[in-house]
C-alpha positions as CSV (number, residue, x, y, z in Angstrom):
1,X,12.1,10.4,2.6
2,X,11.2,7.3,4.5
3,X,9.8,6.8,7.7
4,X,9.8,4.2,10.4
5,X,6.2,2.4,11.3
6,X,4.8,0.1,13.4
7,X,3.3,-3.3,11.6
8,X,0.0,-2.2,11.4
9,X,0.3,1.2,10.1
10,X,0.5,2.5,6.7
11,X,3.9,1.8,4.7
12,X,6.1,4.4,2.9
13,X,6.0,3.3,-0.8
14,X,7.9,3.9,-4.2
15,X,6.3,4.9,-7.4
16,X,6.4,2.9,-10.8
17,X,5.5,6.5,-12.3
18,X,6.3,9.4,-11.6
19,X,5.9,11.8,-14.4
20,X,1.5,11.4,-13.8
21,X,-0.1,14.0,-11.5
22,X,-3.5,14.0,-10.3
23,X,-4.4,18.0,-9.5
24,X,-0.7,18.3,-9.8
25,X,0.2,16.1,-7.5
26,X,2.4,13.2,-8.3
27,X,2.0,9.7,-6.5
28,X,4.8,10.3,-4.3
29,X,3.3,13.4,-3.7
30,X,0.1,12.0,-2.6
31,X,1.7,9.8,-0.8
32,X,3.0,11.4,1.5
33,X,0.1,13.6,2.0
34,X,-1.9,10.3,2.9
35,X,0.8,9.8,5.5
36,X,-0.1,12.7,7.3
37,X,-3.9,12.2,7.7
38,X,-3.1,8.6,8.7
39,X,-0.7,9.8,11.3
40,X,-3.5,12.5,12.3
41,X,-5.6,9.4,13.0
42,X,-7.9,10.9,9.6
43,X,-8.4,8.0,7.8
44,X,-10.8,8.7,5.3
45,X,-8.8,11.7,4.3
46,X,-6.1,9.0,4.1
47,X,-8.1,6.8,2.2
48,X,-9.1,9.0,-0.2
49,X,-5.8,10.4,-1.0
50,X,-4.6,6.7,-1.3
51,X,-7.2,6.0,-3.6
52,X,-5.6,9.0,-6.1
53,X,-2.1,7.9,-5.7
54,X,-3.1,4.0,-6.9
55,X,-5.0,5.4,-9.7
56,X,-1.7,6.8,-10.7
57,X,0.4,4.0,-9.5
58,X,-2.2,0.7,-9.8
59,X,0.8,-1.6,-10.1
60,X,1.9,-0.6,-6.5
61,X,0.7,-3.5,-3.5
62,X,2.0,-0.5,-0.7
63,X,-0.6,1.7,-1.9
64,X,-3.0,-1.3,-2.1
65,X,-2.3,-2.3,1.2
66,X,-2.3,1.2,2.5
67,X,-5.8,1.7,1.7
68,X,-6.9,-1.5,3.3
69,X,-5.4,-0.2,6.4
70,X,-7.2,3.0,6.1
71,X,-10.6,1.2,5.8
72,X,-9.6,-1.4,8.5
73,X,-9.3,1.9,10.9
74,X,-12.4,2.9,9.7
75,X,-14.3,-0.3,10.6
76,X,-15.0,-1.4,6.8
77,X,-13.6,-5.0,7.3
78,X,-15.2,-6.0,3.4
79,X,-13.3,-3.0,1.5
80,X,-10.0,-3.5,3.6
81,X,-9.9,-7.2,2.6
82,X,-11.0,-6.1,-0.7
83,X,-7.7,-3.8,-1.1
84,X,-5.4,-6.4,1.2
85,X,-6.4,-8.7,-1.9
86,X,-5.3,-6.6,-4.7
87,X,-1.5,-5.3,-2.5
88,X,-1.4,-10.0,-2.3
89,X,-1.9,-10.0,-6.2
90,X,0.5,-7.4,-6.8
91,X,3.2,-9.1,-4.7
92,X,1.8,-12.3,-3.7
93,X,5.5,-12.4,-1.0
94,X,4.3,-9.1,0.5
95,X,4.2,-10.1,4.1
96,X,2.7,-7.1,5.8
97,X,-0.4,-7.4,3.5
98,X,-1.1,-11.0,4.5
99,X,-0.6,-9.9,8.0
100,X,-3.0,-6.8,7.1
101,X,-5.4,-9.1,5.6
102,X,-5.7,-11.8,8.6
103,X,-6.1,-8.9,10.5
104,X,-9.4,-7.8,8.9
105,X,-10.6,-11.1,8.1
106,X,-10.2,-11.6,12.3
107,X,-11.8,-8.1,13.5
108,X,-14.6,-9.4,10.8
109,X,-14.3,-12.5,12.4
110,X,-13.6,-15.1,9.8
111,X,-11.0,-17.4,11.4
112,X,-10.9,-19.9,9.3
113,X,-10.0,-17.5,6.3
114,X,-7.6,-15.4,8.7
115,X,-5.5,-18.6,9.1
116,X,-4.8,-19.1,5.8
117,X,-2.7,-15.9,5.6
118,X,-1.6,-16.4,9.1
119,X,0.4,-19.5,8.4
120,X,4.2,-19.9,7.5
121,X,5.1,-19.8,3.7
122,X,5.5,-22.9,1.7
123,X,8.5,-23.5,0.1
């Protein structure tokens, strides 16, 4: 099931894998439960369910970028860039994370580094 977000918010996402479970749980599963403490504004619930689902899935830059939103909304500007970095390695196209990341690096206030990711793609 997908569902429709706003550009700042946390992404549905597909796993690479899902026979693994963590207590059961597959990463879809967790997923999905991370979706509803973000929603519920919980974010280091969120966060923390994230955090199972990319140990289960480390391949997948939603989940990455996910978490980075979670700490953003938590006010941990140096662990959301952190995790905005890893969703950009995984899928160095994946728009919404340099968005996520310029974000951070702004509420941090960094502008020079925000611009970078800012910018309009080369080529």
């Amino acid at each position: 099931m997908l569902f429709s977000v706003r550009i700042d918010s946390a992404e549905p996402v597909k796993s690479h894998d899902m026979a693994k479970t963590i207590g059961g749980k597959t990463a879809a599963q967790l997923h999905q439960e991370g979706l509803v403490f973000f929603q519920r504004k919980e974010y280091e619930k969120a966060m923390r369910v994230w955090l199972q689902e990319f140990e289960l899935d480390p391949r997948n830059a939603n989940t990455a970028n996910n978490i980075g939103i979670a700490y953003k909304e938590m006010g941990n500007y140096d662990a959301a860039i952190e995790y905005h970095k890893k969703a950009i390695a995984l899928s160095p196209d994946f728009g919404h994370a340099h968005y996520s990341i310029g974000l951070a690096y702004f509420l941090k206030d960094k502008t020079k580094r925000q611009s970078i990711h800012f910018r309009e793609p080369s080529g």
